[in-house]
PDB file of N, CA, C and O in Angstrom:
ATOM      1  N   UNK A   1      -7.661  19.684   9.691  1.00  0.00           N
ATOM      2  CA  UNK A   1      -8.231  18.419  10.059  1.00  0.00           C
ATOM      3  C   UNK A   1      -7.143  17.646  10.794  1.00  0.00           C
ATOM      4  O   UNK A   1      -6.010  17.512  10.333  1.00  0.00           O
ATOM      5  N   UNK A   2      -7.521  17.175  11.891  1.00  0.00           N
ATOM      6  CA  UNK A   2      -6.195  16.368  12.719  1.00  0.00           C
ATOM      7  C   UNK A   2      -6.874  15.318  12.770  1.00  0.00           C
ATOM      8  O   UNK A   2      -8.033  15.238  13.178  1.00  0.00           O
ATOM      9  N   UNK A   3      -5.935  14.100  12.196  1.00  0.00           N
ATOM     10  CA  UNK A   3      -6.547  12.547  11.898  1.00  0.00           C
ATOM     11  C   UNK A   3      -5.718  12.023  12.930  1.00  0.00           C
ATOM     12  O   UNK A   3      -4.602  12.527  12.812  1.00  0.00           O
ATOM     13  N   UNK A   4      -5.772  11.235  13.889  1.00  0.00           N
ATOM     14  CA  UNK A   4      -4.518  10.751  15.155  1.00  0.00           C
ATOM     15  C   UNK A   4      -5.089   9.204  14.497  1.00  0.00           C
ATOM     16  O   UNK A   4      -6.153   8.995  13.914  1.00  0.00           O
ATOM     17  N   UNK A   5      -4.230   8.451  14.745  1.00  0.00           N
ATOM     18  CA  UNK A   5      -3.906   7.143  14.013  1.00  0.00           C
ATOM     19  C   UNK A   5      -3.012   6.151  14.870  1.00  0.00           C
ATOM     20  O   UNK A   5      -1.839   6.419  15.133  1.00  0.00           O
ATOM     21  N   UNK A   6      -3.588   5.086  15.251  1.00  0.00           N
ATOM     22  CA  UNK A   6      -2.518   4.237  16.002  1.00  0.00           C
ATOM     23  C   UNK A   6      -1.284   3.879  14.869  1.00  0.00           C
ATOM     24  O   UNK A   6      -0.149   3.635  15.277  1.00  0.00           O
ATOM     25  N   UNK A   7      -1.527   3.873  13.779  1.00  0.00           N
ATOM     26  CA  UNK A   7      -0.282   3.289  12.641  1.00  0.00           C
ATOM     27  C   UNK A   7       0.512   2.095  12.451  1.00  0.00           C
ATOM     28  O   UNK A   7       1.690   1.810  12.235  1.00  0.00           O
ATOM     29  N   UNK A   8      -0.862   1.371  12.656  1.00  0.00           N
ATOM     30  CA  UNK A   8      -0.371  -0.075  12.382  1.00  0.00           C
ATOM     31  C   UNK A   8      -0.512  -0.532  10.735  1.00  0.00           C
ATOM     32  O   UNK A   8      -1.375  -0.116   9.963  1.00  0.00           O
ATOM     33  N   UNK A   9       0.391  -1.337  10.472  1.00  0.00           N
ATOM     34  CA  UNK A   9      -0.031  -2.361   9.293  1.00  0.00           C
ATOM     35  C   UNK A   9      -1.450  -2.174   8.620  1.00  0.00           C
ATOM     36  O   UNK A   9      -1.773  -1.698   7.532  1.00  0.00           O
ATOM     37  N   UNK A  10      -1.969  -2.561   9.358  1.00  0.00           N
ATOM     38  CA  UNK A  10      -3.730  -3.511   8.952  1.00  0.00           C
ATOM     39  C   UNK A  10      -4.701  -2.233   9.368  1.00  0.00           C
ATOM     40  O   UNK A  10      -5.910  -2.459   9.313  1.00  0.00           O
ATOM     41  N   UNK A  11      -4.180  -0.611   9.871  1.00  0.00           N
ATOM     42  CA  UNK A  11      -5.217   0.263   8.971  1.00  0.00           C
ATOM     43  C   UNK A  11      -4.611   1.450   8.404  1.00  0.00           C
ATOM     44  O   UNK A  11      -5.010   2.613   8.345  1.00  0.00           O
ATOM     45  N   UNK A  12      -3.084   0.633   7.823  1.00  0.00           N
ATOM     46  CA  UNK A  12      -2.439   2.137   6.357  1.00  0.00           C
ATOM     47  C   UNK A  12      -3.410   2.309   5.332  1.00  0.00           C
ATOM     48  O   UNK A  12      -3.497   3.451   4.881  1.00  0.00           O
ATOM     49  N   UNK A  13      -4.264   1.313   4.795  1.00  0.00           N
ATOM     50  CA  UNK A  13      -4.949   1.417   3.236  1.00  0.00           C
ATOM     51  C   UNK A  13      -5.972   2.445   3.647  1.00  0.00           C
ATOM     52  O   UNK A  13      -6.204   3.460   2.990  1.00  0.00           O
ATOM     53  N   UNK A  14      -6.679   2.063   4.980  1.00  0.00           N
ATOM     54  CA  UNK A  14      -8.029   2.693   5.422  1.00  0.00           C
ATOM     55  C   UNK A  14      -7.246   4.752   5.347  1.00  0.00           C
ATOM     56  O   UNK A  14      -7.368   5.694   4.563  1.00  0.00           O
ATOM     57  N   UNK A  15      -6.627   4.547   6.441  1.00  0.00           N
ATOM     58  CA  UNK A  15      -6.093   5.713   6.558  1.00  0.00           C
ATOM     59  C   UNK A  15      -5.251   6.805   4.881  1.00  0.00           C
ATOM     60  O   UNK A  15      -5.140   8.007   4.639  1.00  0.00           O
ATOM     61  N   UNK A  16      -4.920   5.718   4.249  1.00  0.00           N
ATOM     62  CA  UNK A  16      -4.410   6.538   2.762  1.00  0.00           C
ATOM     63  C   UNK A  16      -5.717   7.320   2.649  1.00  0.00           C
ATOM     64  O   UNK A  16      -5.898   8.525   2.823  1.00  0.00           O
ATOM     65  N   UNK A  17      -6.973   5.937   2.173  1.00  0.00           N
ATOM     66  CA  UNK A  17      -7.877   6.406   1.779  1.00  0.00           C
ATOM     67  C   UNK A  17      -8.574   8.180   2.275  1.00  0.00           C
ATOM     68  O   UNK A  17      -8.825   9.231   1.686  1.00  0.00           O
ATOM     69  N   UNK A  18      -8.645   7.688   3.584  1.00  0.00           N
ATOM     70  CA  UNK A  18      -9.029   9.009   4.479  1.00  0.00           C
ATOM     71  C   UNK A  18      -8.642  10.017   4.296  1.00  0.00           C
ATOM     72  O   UNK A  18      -9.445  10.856   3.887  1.00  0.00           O
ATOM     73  N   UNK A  19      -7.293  10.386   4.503  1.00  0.00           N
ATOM     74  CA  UNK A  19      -6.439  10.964   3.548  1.00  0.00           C
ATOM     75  C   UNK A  19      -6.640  11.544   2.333  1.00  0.00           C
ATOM     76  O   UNK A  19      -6.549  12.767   2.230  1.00  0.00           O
ATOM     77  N   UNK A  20      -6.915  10.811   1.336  1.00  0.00           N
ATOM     78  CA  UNK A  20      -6.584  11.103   0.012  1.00  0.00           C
ATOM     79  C   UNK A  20      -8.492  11.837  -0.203  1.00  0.00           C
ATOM     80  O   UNK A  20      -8.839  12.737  -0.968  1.00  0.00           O
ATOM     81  N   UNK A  21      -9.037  11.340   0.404  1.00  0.00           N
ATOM     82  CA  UNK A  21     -10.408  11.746   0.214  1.00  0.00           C
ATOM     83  C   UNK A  21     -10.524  13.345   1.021  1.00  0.00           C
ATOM     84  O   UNK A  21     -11.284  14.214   0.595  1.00  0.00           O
ATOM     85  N   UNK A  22      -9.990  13.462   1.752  1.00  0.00           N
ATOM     86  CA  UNK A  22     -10.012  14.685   2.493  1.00  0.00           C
ATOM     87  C   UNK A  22      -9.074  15.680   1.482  1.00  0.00           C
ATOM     88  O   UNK A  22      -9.648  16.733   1.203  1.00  0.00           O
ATOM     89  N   UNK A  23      -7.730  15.513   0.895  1.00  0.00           N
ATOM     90  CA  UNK A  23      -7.039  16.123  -0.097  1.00  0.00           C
ATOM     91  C   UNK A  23      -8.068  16.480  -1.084  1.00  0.00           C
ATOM     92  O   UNK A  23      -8.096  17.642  -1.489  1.00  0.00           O
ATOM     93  N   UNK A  24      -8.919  15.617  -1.520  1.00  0.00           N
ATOM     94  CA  UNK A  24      -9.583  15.718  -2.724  1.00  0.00           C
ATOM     95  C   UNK A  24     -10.552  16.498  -2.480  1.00  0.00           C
ATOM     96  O   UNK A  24     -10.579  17.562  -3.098  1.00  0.00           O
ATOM     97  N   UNK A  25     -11.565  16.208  -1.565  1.00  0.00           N
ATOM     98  CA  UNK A  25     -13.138  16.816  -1.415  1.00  0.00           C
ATOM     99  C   UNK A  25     -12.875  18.147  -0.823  1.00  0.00           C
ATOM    100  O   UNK A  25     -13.216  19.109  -1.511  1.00  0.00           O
ATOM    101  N   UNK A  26     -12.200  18.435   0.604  1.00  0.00           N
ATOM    102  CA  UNK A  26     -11.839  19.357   1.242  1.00  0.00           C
ATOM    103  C   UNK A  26     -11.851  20.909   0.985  1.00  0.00           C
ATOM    104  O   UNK A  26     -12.682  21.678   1.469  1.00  0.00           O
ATOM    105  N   UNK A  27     -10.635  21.322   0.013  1.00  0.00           N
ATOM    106  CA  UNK A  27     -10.410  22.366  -1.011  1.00  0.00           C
ATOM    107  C   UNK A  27     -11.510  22.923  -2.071  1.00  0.00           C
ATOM    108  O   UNK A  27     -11.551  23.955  -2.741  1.00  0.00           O
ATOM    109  N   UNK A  28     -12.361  21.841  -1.947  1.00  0.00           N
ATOM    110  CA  UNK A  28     -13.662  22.527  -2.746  1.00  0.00           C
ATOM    111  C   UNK A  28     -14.860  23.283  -1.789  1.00  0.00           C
ATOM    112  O   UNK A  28     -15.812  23.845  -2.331  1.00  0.00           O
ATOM    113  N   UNK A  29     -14.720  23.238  -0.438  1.00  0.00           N
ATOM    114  CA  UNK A  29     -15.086  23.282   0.070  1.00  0.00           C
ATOM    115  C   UNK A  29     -14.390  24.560   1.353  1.00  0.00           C
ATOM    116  O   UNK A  29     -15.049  24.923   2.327  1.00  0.00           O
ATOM    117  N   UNK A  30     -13.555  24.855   1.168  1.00  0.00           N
ATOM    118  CA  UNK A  30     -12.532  25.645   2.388  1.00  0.00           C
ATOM    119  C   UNK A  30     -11.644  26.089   1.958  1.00  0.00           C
ATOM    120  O   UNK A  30     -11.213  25.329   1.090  1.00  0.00           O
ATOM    121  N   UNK A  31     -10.996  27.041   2.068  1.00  0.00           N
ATOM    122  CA  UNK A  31      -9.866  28.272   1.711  1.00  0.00           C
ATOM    123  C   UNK A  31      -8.703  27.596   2.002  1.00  0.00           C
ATOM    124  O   UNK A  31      -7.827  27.532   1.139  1.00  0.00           O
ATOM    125  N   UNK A  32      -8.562  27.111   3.013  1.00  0.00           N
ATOM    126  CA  UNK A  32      -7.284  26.762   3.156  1.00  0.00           C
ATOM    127  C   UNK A  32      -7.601  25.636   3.807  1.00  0.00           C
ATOM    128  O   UNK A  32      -8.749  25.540   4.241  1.00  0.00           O
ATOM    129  N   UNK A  33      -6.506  24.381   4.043  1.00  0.00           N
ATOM    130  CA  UNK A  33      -7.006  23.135   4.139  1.00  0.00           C
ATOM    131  C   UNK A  33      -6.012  22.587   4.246  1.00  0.00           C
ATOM    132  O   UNK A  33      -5.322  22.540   3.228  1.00  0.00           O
ATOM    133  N   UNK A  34      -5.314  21.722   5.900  1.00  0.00           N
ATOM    134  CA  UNK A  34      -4.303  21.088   6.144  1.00  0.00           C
ATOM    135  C   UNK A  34      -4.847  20.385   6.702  1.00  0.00           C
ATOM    136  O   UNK A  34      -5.933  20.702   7.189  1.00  0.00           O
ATOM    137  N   UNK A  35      -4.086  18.596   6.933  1.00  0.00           N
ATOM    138  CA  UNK A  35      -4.506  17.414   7.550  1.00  0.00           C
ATOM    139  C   UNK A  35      -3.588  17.526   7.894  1.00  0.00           C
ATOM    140  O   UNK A  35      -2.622  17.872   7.214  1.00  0.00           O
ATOM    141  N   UNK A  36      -3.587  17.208   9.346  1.00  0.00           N
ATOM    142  CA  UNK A  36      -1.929  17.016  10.193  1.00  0.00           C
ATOM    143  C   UNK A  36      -2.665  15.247  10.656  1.00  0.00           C
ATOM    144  O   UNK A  36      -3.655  15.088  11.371  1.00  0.00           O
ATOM    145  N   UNK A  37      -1.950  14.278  10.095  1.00  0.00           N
ATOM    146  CA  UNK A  37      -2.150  13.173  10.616  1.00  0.00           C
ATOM    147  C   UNK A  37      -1.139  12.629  12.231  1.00  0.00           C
ATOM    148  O   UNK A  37       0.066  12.567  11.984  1.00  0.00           O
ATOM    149  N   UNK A  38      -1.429  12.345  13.401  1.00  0.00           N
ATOM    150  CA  UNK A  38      -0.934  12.355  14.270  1.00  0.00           C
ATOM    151  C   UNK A  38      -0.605  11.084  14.746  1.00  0.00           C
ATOM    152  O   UNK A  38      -1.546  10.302  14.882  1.00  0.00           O
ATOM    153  N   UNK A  39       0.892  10.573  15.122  1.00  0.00           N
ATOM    154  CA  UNK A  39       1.014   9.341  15.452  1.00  0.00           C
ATOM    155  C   UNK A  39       1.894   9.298  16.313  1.00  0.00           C
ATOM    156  O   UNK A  39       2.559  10.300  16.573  1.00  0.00           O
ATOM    157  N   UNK A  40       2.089   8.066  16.965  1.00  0.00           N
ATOM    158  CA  UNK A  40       2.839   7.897  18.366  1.00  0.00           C
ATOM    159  C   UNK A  40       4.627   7.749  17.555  1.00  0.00           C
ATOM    160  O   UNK A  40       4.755   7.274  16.426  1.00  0.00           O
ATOM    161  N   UNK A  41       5.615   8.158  18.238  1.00  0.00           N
ATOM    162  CA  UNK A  41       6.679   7.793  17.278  1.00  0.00           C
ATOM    163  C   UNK A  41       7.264   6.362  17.598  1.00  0.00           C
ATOM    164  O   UNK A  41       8.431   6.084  17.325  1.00  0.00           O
ATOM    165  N   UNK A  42       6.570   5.647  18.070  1.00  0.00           N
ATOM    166  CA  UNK A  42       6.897   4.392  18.034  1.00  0.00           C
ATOM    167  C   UNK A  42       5.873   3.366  17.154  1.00  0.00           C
ATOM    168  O   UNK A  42       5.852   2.172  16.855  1.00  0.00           O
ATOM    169  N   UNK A  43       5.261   4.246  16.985  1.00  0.00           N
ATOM    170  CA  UNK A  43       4.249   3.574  15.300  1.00  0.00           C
ATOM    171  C   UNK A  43       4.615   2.891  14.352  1.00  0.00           C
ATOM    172  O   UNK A  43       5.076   3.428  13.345  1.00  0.00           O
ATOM    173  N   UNK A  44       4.449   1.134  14.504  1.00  0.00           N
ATOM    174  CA  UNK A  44       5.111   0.541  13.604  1.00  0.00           C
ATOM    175  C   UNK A  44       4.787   0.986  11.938  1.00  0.00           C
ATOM    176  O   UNK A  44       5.058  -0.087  11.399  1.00  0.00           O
ATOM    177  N   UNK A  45       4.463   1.716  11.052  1.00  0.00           N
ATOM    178  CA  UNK A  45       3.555   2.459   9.857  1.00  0.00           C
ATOM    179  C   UNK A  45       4.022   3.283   9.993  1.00  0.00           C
ATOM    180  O   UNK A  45       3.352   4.230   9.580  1.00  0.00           O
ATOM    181  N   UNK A  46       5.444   3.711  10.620  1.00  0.00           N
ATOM    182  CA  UNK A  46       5.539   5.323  10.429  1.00  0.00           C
ATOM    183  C   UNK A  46       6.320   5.579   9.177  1.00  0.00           C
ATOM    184  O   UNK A  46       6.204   6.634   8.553  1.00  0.00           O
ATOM    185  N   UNK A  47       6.904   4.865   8.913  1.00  0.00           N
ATOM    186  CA  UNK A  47       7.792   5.338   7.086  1.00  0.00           C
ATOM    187  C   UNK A  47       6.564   5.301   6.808  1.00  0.00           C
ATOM    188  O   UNK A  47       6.045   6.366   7.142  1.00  0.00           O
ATOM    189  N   UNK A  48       5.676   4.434   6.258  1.00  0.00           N
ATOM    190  CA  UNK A  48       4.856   4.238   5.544  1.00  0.00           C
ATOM    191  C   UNK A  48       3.786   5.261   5.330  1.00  0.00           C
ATOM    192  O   UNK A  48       3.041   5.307   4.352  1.00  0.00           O
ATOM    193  N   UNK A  49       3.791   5.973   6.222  1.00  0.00           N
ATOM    194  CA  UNK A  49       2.908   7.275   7.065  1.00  0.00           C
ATOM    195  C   UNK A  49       3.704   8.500   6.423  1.00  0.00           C
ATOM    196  O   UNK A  49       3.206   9.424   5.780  1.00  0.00           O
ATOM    197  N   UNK A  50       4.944   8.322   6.712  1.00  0.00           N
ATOM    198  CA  UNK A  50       5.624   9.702   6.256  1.00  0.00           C
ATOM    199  C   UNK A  50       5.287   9.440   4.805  1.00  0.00           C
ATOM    200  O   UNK A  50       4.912  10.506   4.317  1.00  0.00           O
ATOM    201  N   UNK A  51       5.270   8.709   4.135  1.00  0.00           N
ATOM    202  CA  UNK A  51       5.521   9.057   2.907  1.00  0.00           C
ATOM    203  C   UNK A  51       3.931   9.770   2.074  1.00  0.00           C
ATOM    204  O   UNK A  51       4.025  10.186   0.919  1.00  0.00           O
ATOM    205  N   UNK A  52       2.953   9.810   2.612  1.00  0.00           N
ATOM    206  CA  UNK A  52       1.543  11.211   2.638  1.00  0.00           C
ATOM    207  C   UNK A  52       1.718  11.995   3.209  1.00  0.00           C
ATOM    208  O   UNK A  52       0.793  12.418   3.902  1.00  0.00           O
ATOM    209  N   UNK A  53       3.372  12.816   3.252  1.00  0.00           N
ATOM    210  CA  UNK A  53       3.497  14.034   3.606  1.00  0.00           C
ATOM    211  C   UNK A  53       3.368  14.643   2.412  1.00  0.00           C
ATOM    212  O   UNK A  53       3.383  13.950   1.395  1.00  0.00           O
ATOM    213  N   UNK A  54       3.190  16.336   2.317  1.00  0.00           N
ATOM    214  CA  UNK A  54       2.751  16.591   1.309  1.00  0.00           C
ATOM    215  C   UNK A  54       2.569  18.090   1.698  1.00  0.00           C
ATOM    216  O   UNK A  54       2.504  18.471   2.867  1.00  0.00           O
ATOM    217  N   UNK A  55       2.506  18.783   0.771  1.00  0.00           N
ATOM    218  CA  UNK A  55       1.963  20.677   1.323  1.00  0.00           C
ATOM    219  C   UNK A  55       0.660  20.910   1.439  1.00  0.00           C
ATOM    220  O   UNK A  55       0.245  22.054   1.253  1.00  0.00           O
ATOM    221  N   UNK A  56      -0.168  19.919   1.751  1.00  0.00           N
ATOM    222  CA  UNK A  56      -1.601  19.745   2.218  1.00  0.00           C
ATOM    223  C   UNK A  56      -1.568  19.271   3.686  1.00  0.00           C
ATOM    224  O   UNK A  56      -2.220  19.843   4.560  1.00  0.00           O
ATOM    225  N   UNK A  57      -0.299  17.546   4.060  1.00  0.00           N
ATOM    226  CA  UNK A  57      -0.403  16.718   4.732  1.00  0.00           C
ATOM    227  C   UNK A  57       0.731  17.204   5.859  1.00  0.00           C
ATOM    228  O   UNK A  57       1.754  17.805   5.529  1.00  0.00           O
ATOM    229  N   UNK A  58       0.479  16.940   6.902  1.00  0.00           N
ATOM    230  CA  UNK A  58       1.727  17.094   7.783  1.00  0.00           C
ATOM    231  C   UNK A  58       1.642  16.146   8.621  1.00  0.00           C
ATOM    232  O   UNK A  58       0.553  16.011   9.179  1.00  0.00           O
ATOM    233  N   UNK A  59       2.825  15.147   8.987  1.00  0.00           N
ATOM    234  CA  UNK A  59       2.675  14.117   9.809  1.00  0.00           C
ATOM    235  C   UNK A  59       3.227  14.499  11.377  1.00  0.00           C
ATOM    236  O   UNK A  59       4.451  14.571  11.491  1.00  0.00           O
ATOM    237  N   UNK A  60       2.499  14.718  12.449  1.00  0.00           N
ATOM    238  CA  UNK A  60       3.225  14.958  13.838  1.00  0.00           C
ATOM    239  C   UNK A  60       3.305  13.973  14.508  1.00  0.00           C
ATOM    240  O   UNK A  60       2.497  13.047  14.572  1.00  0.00           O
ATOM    241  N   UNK A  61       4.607  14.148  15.234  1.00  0.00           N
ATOM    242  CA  UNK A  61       5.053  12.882  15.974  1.00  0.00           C
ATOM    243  C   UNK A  61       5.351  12.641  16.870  1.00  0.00           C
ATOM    244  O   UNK A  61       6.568  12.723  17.040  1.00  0.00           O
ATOM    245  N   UNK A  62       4.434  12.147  18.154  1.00  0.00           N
ATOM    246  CA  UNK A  62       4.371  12.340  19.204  1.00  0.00           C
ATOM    247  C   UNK A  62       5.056  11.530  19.922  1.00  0.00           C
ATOM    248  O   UNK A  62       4.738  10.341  19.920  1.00  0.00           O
ATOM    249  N   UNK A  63       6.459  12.115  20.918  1.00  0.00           N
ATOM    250  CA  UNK A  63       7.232  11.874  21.204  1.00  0.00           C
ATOM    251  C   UNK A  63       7.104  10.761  22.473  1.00  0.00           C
ATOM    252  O   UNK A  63       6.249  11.111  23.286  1.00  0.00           O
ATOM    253  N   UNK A  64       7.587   9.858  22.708  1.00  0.00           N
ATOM    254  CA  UNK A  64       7.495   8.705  23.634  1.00  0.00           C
ATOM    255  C   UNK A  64       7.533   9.016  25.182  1.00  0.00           C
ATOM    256  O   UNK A  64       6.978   8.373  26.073  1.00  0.00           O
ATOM    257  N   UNK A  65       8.358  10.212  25.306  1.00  0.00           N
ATOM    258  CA  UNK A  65       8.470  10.822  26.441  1.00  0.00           C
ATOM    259  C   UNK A  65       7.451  12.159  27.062  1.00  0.00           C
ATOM    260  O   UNK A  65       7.569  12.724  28.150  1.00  0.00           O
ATOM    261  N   UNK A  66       6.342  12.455  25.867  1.00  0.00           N
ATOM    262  CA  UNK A  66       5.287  13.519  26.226  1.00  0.00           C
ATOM    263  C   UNK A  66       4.319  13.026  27.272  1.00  0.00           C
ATOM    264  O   UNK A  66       3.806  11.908  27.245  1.00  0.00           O
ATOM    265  N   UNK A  67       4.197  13.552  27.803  1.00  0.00           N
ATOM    266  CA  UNK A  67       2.752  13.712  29.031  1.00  0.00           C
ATOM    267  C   UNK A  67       2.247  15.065  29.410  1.00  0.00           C
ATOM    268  O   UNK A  67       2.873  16.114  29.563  1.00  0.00           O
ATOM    269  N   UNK A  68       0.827  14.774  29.540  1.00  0.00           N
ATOM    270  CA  UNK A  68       0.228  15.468  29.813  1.00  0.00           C
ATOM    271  C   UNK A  68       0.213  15.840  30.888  1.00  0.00           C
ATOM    272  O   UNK A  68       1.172  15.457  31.559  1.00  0.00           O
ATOM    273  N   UNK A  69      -0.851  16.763  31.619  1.00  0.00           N
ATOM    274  CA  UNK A  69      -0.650  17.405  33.225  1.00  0.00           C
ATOM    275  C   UNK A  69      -1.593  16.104  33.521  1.00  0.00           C
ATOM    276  O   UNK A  69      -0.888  15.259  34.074  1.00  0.00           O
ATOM    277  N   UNK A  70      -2.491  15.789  33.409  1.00  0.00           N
ATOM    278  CA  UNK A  70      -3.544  15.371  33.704  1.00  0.00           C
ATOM    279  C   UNK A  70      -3.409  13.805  33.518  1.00  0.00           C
ATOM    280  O   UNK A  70      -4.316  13.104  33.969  1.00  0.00           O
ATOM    281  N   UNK A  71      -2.337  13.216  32.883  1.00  0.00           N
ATOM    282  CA  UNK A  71      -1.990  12.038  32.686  1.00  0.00           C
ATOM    283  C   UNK A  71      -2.834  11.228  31.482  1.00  0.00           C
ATOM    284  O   UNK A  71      -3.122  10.031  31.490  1.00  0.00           O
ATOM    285  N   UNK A  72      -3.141  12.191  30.473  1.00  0.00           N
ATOM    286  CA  UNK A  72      -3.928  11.624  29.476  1.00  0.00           C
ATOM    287  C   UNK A  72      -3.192  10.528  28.400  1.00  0.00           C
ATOM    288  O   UNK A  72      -2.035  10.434  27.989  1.00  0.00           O
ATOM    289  N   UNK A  73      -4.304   9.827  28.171  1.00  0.00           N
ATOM    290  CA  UNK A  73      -3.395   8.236  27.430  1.00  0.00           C
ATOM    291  C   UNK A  73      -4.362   8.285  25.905  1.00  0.00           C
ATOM    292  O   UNK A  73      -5.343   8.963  25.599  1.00  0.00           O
ATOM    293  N   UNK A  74      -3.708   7.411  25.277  1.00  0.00           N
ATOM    294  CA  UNK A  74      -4.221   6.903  23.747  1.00  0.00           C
ATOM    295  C   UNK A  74      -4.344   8.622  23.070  1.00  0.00           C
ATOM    296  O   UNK A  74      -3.786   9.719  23.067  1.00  0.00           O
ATOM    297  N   UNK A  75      -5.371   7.954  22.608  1.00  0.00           N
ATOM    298  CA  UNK A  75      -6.015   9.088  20.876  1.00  0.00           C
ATOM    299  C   UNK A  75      -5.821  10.375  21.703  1.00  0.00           C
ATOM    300  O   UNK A  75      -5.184  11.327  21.253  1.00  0.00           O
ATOM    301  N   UNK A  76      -6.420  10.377  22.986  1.00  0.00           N
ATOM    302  CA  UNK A  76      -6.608  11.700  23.836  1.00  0.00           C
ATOM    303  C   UNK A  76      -5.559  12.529  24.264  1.00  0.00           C
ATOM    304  O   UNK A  76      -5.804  13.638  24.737  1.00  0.00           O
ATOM    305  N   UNK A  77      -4.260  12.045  24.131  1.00  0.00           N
ATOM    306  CA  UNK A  77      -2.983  12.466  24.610  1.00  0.00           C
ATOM    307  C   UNK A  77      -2.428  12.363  23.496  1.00  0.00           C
ATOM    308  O   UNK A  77      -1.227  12.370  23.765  1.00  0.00           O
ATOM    309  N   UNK A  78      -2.578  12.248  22.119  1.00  0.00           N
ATOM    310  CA  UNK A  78      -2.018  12.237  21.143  1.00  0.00           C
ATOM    311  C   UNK A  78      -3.011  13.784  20.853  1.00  0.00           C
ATOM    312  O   UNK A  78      -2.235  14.703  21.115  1.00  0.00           O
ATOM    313  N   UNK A  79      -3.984  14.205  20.551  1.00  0.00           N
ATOM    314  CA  UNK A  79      -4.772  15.159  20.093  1.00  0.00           C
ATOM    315  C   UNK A  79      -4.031  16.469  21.013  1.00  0.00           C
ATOM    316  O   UNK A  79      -3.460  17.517  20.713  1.00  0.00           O
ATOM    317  N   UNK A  80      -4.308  15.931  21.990  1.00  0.00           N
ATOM    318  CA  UNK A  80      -3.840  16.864  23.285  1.00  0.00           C
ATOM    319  C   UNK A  80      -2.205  17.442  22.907  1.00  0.00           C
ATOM    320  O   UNK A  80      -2.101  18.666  22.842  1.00  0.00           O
ATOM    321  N   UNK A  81      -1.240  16.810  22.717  1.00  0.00           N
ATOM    322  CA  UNK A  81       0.029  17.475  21.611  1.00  0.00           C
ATOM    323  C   UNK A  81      -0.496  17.882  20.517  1.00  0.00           C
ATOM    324  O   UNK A  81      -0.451  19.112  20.526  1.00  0.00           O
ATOM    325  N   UNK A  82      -0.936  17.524  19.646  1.00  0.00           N
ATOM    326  CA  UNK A  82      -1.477  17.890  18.447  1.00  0.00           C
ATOM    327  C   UNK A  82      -1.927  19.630  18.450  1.00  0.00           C
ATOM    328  O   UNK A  82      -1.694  20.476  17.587  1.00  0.00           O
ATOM    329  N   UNK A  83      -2.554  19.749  19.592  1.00  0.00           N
ATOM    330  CA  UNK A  83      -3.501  20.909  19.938  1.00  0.00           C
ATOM    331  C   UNK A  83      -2.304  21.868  20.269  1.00  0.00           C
ATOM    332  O   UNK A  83      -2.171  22.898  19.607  1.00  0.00           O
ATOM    333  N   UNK A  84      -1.522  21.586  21.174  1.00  0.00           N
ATOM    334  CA  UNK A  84      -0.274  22.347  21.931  1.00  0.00           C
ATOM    335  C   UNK A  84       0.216  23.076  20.805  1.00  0.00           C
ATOM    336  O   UNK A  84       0.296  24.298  20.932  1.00  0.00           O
ATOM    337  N   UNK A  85       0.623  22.451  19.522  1.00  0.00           N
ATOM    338  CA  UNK A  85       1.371  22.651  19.154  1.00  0.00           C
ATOM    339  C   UNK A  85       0.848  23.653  17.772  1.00  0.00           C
ATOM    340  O   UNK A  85       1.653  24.288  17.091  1.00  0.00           O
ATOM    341  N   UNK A  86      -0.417  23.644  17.567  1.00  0.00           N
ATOM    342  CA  UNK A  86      -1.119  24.852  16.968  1.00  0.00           C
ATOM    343  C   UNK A  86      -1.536  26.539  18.057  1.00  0.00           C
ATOM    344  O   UNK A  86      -2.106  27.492  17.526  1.00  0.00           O
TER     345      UNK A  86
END
């Protein structure tokens, strides 16, 4: 499951939740089962983010200097590394 997340303040609780509900329900449901949550590394929430790392959770961190061929921006160029890198 790849969750991409702007990682602000005002949606860490939403995103725990998301998170923690996907840890929980997920595994009953699927053999194997990783959330790579994806964020810009200039994400003000990023300690706060690292710390739902976990051997379920993996946080990727998309580097300030990545671009795409195509010049893709936001959620779409965050997924777009995300993808590369599986």
């Amino acid at each position: 499951m790849v969750v991409p997340t702007i990682g602000r303040f005002d949606t860490i609780e939403a995103l725990e939740r998301v998170v923690t509900s996907f840890c929980t329900h997920l595994p009953k449901h699927f053999t194997s089962v990783r959330v790579d949550i994806v964020i810009e590394e200039s994400c003000d929430a990023r300690d706060r983010i690292a710390l739902l790392a976990s051997h379920q959770v993996k946080v990727v961190t998309v580097p300030k200097a990545y671009r795409t061929r195509n010049g893709t921006q936001f959620k779409a160029r965050a997924n777009h590394y995300a993808h590369e890198l599986s």
